[in-house]
C-alpha positions in Angstrom: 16.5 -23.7 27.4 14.2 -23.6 24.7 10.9 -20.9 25.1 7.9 -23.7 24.9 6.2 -20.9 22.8 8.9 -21.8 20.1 7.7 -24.3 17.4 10.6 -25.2 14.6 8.9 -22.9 12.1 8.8 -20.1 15.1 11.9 -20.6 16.2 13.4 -20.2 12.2 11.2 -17.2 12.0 13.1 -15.5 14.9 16.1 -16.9 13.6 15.3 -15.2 10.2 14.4 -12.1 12.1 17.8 -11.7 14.0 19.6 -12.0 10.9 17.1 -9.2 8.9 17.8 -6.9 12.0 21.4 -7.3 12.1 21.5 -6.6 7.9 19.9 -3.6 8.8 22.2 -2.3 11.5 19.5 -3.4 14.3 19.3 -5.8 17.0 16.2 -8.4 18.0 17.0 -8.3 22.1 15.0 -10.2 24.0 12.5 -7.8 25.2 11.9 -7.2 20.9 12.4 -11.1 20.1 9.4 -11.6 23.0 7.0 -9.2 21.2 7.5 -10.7 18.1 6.6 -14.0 19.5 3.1 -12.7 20.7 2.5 -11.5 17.6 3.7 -14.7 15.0 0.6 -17.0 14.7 -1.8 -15.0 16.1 -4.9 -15.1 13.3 -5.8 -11.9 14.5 -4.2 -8.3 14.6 -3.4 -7.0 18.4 -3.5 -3.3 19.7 -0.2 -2.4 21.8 -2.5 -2.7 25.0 -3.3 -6.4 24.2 0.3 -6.8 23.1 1.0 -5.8 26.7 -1.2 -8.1 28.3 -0.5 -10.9 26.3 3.4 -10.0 26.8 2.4 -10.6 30.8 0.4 -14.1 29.8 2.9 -15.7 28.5 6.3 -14.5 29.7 5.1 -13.7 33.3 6.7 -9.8 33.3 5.5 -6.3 33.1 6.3 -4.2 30.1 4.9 -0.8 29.8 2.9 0.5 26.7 5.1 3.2 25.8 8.2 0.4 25.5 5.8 -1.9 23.7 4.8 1.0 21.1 8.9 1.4 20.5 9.4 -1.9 20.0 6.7 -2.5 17.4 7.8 0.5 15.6 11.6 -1.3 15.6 10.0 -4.3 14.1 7.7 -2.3 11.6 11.1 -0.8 10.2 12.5 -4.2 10.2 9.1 -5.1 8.0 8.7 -7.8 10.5 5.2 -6.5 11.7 2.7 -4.1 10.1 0.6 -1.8 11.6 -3.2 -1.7 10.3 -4.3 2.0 10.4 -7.8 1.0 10.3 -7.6 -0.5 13.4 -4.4 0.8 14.5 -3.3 -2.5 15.8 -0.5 -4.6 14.7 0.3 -8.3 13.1 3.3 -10.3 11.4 4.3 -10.3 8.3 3.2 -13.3 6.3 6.0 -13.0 4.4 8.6 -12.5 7.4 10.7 -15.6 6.3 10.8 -14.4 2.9 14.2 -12.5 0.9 13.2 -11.3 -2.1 10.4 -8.9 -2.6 6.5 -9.2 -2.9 3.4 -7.8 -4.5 1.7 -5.1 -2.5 0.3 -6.2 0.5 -3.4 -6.2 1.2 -4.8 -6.8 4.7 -8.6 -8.2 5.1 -9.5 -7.3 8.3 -12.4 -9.0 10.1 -14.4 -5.5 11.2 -16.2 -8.1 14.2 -13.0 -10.0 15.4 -10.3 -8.3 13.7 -8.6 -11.8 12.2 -6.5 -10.4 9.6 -5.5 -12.2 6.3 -2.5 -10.8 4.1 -2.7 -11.3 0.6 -0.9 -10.0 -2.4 -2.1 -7.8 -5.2 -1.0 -7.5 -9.0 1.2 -4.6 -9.7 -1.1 -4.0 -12.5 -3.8 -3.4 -9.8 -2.1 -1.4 -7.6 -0.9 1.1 -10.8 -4.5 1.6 -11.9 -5.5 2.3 -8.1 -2.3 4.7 -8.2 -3.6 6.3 -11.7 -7.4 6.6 -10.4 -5.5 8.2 -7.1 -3.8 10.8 -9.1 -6.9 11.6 -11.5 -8.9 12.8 -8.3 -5.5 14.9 -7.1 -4.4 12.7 -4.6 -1.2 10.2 -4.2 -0.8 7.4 -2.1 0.2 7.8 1.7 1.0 4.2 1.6 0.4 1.4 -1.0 -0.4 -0.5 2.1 -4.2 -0.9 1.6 -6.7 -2.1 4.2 -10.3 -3.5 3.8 -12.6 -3.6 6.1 -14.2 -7.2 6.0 -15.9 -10.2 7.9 -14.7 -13.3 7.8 -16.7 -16.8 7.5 -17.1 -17.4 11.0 -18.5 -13.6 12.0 -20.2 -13.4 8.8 -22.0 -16.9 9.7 -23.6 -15.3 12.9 
């Protein structure tokens, strides 16, 4: 039976996914597979809590935080999900689908509704910011930078 949360382009993404997880020694179960599928076309990034209750919404069972938290740690190894630390909430990679490598990824986060847009950035970029990081004695934690934004609609209000 097919999961009517599924659309074609869902249901290759999961497909996509199993075969990233088992590459890397892994496993999507159902439990993981199910919090991936909360997260995939959701404009906006989601704390673990709202992960749980959405988890609830749509698959009609109980999961517990703590097992949420594991499983989107799994997937963030994967590089199926990233974790925003602004927000320190989570949301699919736009690239999930993808097999060969990208630019650095940069994450526009609405600071109002917390709708999240990935977007690339030249390596040239990111060397300079690296460079201008290293001038002031500092390196990069991550290359995984975060701005804090609004987007049209709250920016409209």
């Amino acid at each position: 039976m097919q999961d009517p949360h599924e659309s074609s382009n869902t249901k290759a993404i999961i497909e996509h996914a199993t075969t990233k997880c088992k590459q890397n020694g892994g496993q999507l179960t159902e439990k993981r597979k199910k919090i991936l599928l909360c997260l995939i076309g959701t404009p906006k990034a989601l704390s673990a809590y709202e992960v749980v209750d959405l988890y609830k919404e749509r698959f009609g069972q109980s999961m517990s935080a703590m097992s949420v938290y594991r499983i989107l740690d799994f997937l963030q190894e994967q590089g199926l999900v990233h974790r925003l630390q602004i927000a320190n909430k989570y949301i699919s990679c736009m690239h999930i689908t993808c097999a060969h490598s990208h630019e650095t990824a940069q994450f526009l986060i609405c600071s109002n509704c917390f709708k999240v847009k990935e977007v690339s950035i030249d390596s040239a970029l990111i060397n300079e910011l690296r460079q201008n990081v290293a001038d002031a004695g500092f390196v990069f934690a991550s290359e995984q930078l975060e701005v804090n934004c609004l987007c049209e609609d709250c920016k409209e209000q």
